[in-house]
N, C-alpha and C positions, 0 to 999 in steps of 0.2 A: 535355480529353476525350482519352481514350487513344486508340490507332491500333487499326484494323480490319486482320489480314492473314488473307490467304486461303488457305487450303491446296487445292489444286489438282491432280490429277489429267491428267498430260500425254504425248501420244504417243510414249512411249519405253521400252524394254526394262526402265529403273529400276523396281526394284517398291519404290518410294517416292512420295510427296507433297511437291509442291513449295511452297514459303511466298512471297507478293510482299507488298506492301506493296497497301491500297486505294487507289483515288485517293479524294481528298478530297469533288473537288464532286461524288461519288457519295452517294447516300444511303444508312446502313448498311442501311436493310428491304431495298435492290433487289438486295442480295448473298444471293441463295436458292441451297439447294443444289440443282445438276440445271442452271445456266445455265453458257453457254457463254461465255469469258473469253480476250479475244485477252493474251499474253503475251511480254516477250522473253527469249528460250533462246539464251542465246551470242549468236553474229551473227546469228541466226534469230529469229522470230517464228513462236509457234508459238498453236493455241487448245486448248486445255483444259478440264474440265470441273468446277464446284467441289466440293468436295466439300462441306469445313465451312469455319467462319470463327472464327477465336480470338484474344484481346487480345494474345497473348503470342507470343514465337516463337524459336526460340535460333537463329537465322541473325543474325550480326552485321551490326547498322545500316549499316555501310559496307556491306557486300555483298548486302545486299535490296533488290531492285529494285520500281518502281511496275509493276502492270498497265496494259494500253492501253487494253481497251476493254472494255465488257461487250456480248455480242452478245445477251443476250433479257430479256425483260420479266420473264418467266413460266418456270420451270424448263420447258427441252428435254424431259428424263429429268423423267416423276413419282417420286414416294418409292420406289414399289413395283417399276419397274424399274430405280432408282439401287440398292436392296438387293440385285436378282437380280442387275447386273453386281456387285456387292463379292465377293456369296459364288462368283460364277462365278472371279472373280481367285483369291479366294482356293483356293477347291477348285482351280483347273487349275495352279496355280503361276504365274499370269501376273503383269505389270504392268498395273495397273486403271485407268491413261489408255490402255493400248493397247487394254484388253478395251471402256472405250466406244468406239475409234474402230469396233470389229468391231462394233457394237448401233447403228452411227448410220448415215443415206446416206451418199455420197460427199460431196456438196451440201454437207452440214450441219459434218463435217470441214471444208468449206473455208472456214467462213464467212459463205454463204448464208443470207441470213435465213428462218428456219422458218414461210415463210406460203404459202397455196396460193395458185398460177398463178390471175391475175385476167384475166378473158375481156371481150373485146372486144361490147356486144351491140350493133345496129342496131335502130331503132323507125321507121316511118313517125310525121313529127309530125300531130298532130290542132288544128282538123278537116280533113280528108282535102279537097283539090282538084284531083280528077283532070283537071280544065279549064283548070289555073296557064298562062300562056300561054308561062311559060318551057320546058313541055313540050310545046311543040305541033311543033318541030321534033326532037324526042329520043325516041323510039317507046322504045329498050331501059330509058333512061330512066322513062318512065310503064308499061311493064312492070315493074319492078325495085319501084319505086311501092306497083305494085298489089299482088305479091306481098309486100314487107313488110306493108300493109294486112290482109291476112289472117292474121297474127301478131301477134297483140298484146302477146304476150312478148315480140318481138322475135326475131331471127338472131344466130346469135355468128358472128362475121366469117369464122372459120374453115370452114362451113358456108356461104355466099352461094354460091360454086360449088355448090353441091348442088343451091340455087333455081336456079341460070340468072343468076343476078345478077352481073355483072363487077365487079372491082375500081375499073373505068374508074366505072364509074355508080355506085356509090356514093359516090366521091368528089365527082363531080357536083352530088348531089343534097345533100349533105352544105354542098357553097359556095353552093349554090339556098335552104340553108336551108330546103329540106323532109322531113330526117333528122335524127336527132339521136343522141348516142352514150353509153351507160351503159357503167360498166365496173362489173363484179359481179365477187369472191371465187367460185370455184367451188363452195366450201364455204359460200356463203351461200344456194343454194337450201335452198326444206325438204326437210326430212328427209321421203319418202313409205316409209310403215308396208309392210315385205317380204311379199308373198305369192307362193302358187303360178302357175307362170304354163305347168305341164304335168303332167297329171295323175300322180300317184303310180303305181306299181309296185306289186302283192298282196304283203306278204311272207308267205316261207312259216313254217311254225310253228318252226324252229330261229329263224329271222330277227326273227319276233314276239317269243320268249321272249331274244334279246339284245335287242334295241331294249325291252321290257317293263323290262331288269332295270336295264337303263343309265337310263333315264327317271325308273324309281320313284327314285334318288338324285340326281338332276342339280340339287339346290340345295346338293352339298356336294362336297370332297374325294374321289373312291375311281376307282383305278386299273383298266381295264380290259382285259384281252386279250381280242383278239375276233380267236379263231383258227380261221379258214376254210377251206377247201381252195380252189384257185384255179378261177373262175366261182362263186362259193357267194351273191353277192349283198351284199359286205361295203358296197362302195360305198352301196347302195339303202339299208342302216341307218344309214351314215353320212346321206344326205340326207334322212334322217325324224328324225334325232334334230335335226340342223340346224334342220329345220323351226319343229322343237320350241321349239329356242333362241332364234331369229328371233322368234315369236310373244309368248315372254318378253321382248322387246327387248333382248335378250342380243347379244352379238359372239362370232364362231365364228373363233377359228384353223385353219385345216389346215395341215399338213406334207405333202410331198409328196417324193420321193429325187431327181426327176432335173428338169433343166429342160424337156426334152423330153415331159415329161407335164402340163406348165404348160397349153398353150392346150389340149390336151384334158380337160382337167379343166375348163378355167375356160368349157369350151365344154358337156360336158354342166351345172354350176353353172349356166350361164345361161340355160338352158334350161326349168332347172327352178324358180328363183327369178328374180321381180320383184325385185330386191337390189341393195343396191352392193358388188360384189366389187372388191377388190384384188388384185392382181400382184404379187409380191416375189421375183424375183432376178436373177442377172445377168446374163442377157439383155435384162432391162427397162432402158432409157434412164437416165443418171442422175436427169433431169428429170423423167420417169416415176414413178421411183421415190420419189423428194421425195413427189411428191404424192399416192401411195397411204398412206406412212406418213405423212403429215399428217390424211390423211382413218380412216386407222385409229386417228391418235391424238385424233382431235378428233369420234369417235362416228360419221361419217358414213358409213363403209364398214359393211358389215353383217358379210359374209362375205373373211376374208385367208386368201390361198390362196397360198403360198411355198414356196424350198428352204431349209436350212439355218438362214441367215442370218434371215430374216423369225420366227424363235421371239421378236428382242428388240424386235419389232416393239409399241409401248404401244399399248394397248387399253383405251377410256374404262368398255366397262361387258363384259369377258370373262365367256362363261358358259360357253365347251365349247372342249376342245382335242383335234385327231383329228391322231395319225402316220399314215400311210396309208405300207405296207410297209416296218413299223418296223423289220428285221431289217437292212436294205442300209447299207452301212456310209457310203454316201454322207453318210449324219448324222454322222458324225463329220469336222470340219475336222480336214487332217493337215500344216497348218501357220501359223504364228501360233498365234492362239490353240487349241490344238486340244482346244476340246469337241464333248463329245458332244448332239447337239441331241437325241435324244429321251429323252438322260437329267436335261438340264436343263429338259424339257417338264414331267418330272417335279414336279422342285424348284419354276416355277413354279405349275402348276397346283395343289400343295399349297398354295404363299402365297397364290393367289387364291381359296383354296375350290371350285375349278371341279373336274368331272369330267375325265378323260381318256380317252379308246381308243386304241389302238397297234392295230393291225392288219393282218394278213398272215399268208398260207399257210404261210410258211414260218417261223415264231416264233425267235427267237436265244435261244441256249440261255440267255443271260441272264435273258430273257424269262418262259421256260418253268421256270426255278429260282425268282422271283418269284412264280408263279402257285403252284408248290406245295409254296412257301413261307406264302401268303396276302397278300403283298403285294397282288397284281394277281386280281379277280378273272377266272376263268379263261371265255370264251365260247365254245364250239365251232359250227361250220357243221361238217356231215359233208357234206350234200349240196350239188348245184351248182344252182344256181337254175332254175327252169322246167324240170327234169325232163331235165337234161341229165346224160348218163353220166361218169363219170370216162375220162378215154382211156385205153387200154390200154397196156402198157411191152413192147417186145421186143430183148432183149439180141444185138447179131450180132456175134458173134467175129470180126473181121477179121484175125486172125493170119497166117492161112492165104492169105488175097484178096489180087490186088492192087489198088490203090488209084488211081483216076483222078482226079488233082488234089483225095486224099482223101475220094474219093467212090466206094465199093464199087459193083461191078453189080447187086449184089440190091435196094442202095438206088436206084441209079438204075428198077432197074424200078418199084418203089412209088411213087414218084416220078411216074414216066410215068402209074401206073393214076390214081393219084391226079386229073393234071391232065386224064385224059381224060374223069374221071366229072365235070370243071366246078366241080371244086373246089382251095382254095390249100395250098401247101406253105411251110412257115417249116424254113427249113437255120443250124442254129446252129455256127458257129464262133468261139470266144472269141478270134480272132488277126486283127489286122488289118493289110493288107498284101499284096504278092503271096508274098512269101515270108518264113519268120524269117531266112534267110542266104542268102548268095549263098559259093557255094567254087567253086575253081578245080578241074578234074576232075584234071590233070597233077599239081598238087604240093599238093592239098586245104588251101590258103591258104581261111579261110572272113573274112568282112567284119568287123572289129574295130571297136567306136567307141572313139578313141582319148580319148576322156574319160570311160569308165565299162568298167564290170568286164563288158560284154555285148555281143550281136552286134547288128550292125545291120541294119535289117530293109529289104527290096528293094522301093520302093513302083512297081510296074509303071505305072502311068497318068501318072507324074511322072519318069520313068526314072532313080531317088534312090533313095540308104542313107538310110535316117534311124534314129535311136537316139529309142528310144519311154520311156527313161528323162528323157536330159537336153535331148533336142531337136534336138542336131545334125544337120546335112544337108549330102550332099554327091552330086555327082555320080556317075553309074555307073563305073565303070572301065571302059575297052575292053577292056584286059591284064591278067592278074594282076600286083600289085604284088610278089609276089615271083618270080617267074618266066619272066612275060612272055606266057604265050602265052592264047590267046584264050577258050579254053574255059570261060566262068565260068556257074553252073548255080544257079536257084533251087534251094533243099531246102527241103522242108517245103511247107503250103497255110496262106496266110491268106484273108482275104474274098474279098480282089479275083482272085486264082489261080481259087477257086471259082467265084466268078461268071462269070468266063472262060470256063471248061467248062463250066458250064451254061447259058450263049448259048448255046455248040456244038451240046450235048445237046439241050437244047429251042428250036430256033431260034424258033416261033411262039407263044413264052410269055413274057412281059414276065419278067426276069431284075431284082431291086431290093435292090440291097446299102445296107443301113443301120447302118454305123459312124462314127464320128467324123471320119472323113476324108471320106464321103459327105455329111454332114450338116451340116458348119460353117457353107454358108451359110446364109443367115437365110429360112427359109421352105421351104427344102429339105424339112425332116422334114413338115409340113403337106402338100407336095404328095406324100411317096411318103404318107403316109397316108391323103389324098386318094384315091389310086390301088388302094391297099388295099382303102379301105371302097366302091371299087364293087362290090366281090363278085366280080369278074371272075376266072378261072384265071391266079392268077402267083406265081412262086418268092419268097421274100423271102431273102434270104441275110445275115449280122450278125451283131454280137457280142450282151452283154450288156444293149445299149440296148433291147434285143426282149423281151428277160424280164420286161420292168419293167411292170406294169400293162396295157398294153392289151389292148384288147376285138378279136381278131377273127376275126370268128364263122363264115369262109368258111375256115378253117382247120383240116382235117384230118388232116394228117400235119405231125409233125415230129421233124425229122431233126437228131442232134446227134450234130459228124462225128468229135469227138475228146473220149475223156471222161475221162480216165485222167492229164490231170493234175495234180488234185487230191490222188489217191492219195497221193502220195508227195513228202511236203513236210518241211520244216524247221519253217513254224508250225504250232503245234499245232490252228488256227486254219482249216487248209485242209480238212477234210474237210467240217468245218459249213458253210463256202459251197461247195464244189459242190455238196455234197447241195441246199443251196438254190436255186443256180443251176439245175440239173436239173429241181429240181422244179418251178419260178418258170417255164422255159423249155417245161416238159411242158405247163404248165397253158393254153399259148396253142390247144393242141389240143382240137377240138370241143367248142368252147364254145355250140353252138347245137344246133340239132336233130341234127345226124349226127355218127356217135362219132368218135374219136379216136384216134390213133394214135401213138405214140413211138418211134421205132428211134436205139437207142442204139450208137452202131460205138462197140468196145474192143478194145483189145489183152487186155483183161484182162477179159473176159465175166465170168467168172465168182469176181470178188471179191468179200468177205463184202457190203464195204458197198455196189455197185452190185446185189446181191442182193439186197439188203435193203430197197433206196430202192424199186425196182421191184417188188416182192412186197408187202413190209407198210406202205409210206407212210412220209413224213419222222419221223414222231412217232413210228414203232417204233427210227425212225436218231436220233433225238436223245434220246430216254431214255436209250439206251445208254450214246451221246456222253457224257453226263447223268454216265453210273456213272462210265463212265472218268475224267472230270474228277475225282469227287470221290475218286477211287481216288490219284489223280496230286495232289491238293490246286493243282488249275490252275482261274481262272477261269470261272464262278460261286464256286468254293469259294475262291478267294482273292483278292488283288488286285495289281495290278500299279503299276508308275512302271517307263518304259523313259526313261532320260538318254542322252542321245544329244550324239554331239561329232563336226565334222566340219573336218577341217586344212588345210591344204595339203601338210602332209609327215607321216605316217602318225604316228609319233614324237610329234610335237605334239598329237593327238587321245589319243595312249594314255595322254602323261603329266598332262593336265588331266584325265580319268577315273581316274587312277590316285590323285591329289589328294585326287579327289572319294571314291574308297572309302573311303583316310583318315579323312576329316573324317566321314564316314558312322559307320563303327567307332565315333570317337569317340563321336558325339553318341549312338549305340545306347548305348554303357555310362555315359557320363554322366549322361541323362536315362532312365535304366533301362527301355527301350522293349525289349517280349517280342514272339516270335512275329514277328521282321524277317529275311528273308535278302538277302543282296547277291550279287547272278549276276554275274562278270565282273570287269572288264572285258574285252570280246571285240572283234572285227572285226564289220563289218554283215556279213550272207549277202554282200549288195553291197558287199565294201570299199570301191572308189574307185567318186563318181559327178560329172556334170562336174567332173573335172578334181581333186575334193576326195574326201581320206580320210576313211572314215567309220569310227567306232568307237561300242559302245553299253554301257552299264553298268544292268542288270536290277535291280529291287528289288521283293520280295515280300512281304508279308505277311498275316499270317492276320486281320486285321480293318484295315478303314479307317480307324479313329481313330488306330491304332495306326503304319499307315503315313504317316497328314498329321502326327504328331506328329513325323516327323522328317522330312518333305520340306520344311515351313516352315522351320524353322532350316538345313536344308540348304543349299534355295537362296539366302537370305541372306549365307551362306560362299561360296558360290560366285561371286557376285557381285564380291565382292574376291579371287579368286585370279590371282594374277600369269599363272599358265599359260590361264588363261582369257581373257587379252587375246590368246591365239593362234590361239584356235580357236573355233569360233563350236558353241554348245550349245546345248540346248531340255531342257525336261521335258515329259515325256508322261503325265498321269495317265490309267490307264485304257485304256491304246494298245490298236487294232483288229488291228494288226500290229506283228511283231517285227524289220520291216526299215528 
């Protein structure tokens, strides 16, 4: 009988397959492709995932090693998500053991066997003697008792505090022999059929005529943009088509951009369906998270509700996949593997036959080329739901003013009428921090981080420089370092500056800065939202994290304190997100019954395109956008790969790029590949960042077939280049950025 070896699939940069030998007293059926396969890698022991299995194998007999162990019954990865991780390897240029570690738990990487958390239950045994005379001196005891008696399902252990029931008396009764103990799979209760569990919403006729058109196809393939203006009701069509899906016994995925929108999401979801939702991302526990993807792989979650990460989540019976603020580039991971999640929703939901929505007010020009193109059919919401108005936009020249912890007096007085009429204010600033630099007033020395090409920003509540690049932290300076003497002066407003002066400003109005330094700890953002959704008059001060989907409704003026620096950028890339951002951050304004208000401070009132975002809406700013790309042959109209190399000594990043142009050339007139350009190679905008040089080498092309035809063979070469063991490099198919 010949030898079984297995090709394997393992967590390492190689974009190859590794061959072991079977062991024996395995049986050849129990080697399916999709199982998990402990193996040994050097002095390591690493596990893997198999791919196929073949008689033959050109690794010589001395040097093939046995496998250790096999870790599952039953392929981890079904067929259909073992196919999406290949073509994801292969599209993104990655290694395809590394692309399943990113599609698996943490758990499941380490070897944890793939079964759900088995629960502990308690039963009162039968027949019930509440007169046992071993109770007649134990009252909590024959309490405890009687509450399990009333359960005939029994208590899961974790749950007896809930009853009143102590750990003490149940073990009690447990040696009395009047308890007894099941332990049940979580996944073995039934399955109960999803329904409503709060009434539906009216939608209005835009909202009917998307939910109509998405529904009439939902037993097949076809992509939809369902582009709203912000409050339009997109959510409410999401939850009816769900509905829809639900009732088909269908499994719904949602995408969602930020973690921070997780329990608010999964809080109005629960609200609205009898369902098993799941949780997916990295906030959730690991142990947590094990057992949402077990229950969404094994049918019993209804509805997975995740970031990013949760698209490779297997799904036993998928009928609908919804992006929810498909534009935020938060979908795209920007290291390791770096794909794009709602471009690979795409590629899934084509292979499953399932519908798709993308949705968001503010459409990425990708998006919007797609649509009318006839990829995507196109959805519009013009209006805001319930008869709510669009807020109005007012541009204030602050050239002239001066600036009170970047907060103009005109703005402060709106501000003030605002909170006097009993209603709330949201203050956007994209910077967090007290200040971006601290300099010295005597010899204008300004704060350096000595591991990256940028300043380091002054966090006032921590009395720390920190570099919002690489991380670094360090102490205040009492003295200027080059000078000595004492004078050293924030410049510029971040959050925390703001929020500062608007204590001062408003002493008897709750002041709630919500940025990433505000919100780390666990629960944080719950209670300012909490605080929020009383309705009560109070300032919200924050960056980006405010833009992002929420609901609120006591919100009539907002105020965005710096807008001007999008304008003028090096990616081509920056003006379509701050138009976004803008208008993502506008749209938090009256969203309920009383209108709304935007004041915009600029240096620059009056530029075409903050003209333009404020007068005729994003869609008249991204048509344009639109022309310009395809004038410039940029992104919709072309494609990109940004290679990127990063050194220790500047030298060594230019010369493995310099390699790599090379071998590029070559292989373009070799393999006769048209319509290829190669930009570079250049310095990043940021040349050094902790500590390491960065350098990046551009490649263009007029169609995708055209540019994977030579980033395959590319990276292959690269892998063996000498100058490459110097410097550590990535491929970027599709990058969101050029830095």
């Amino acid at each position: 009988m010949s030898e079984l070896y297995l090709r394997i699939a393992l967590p390492s940069p190689l974009r190859r397959l590794f061959d072991y030998r079977a062991p024996a007293h395995i049986a050849a059926n129990a080697w399916q492709p999709g199982v998990r396969v402990r193996v040994p890698f050097g002095r390591r022991e690493l596990i893997g995932i198999l791919v196929e299995t073949a008689t033959a194998t050109t690794v010589p007999a001395n040097k093939i090693k046995d496998a250790l162990a096999l870790l599952d019954t039953q392929p981890l990865l079904p067929a259909n998500m073992m196919r999406l991780c290949i073509w994801t390897a292969q599209y993104y240029q990655h290694s395809l053991g590394d692309t399943f570690s990113w599609a698996l738990p943490t758990l499941l990487r380490q070897g944890e066997p793939a079964e759900a958390r088995q629960q502990k239950i308690w039963l009162a045994k039968l027949p019930l003697n509440l007169d046992d005379p071993l109770l007649t001196r134990a009252p909590k005891q024959l309490q405890a008792l009687k509450v399990l008696a009333q359960h005939s399902q029994g208590i899961a252990h974790e749950r007896l505090e809930h009853f009143a029931i102590s750990k003490d008396s149940i073990a009690a009764l447990l040696k009395k022999d009047l308890v007894s103990q099941q332990v049940r799979q979580l996944q073995d209760l039934a399955h109960k059929k999803p329904s409503l569990a709060q009434p539906e919403l009216p939608l209005n006729d835009e909202q009917q005529a998307a939910f109509n058109a998405i529904h009439a196809n939902n037993q097949e393939y076809k992509a939809y943009l369902l582009a709203g203006v912000t409050g339009s009701g997109k959510t409410e069509v999401y939850l009816q088509l769900i509905r829809e899906a639900l009732a088909a016994g269908k499994q719904v995925l949602v995408l969602i951009p930020e973690i921070n929108l997780g329990p608010q999401t999964l809080e109005r979801f629960t609200k609205r369906f009898n369902a098993r939702i799941a949780l997916l991302h990295s906030n959730v526990n690991d142990r947590e998270r094990l057992e949402a993807w077990l229950a969404a792989r094994s049918g019993h979650a209804d509805i997975i509700i995740g970031t990013r990460s949760a698209l490779f989540t297997p799904l036993q019976r998928l009928g609908l996949i919804i992006i929810d603020e498909e534009h935020d580039t938060s979908y795209k991971q920007q290291e390791g593997l770096r794909y794009h999640a709602r471009d690979l929703a795409l590629v899934r939901a084509r292979a499953a036959n399932v519908p798709i929505v993308l949705g968001s007010a503010t459409p990425c020009l990708e998006s919007l080329h797609n649509a009318h193109s006839g990829r995507f059919a196109l959805l519009r919401l013009t209006r805001r739901a319930g008869g709510a108005s669009q807020p109005k936009f007012i541009r204030l020249d602050v050239r002239s003013l001066p600036l009170d912890s970047g907060i103009s007096a005109p703005l402060q007085k709106e501000i003030r009428k605002t909170l006097e009429a009993g209603q709330q204010v949201l203050v956007f600033l994209n910077r967090r921090g007290f200040a971006p630099v601290l300099m010295c007033n005597d010899c204008g020395w300004m704060s350096q981080c000595a591991e990256c090409d940028a300043r380091l920003t002054f966090h006032q509540r921590y009395n720390e420089l920190r570099c919002h690049h690489c991380g670094h932290i360090e102490a205040r300076p009492h003295n200027c370092p080059e000078c000595s003497k004492v004078d050293l002066r924030p410049i510029g407003a971040g959050t925390e500056r703001a929020e500062e002066r608007l204590q001062i400003l408003f002493p008897d109005t709750p002041v709630l800065r919500i940025d990433r330094d505000s919100t780390s700890r666990k629960g944080a953002m719950d209670t300012l939202l909490t605080t929020i959704g009383s309705g009560e008059p109070c300032i919200m001060i924050g960056t980006q994290m405010l833009a992002k989907g929420h609901h609120f409704p006591r919100v009539t003026l907002v105020a965005i304190l710096n807008a001007d620096g999008g304008l003028f950028s090096a990616d081509f890339r920056a003006s379509e997100r701050m138009a976004q951002l803008i208008v993502q951050v506008a749209g938090r304004a009256g969203r309920a019954g009383d209108p709304g208000r935007v004041i915009i401070q600029s240096q620059l009132a009056d530029h075409p395109l903050l003209v333009q975002l404020s007068e005729q809406g994003y869609f008249a700013f991204a048509e344009q956008a639109l022309s310009e790309r395809r004038a410039t042959s940029l992104p919709p109209f072309s494609y990109l790969a940004l290679l990127r190399a990063d050194a220790l000594k500047a030298e060594l990043a230019d010369n493995f790029l310099e390699d790599a142009y090379s071998i590029a050339e070559q292989l373009v007139t070799q393999l006769a590949i048209q319509g290829v350009e190669l930009l570079g190679p250049i310095a990043s905008p940021m040349e050094r960042r902790a500590g390491r040089y960065r350098a990046q080498l551009l490649i263009q092309a007029n169609s995708r077939a055209q540019l994977h035809r030579l980033l395959t063979p590319l990276c292959s070469n690269l892998e063996n280049l000498a100058s490459a063991r110097q410097s550590r490099w990535s491929m970027d198919v599709d990058p969101v950025d050029l830095f």
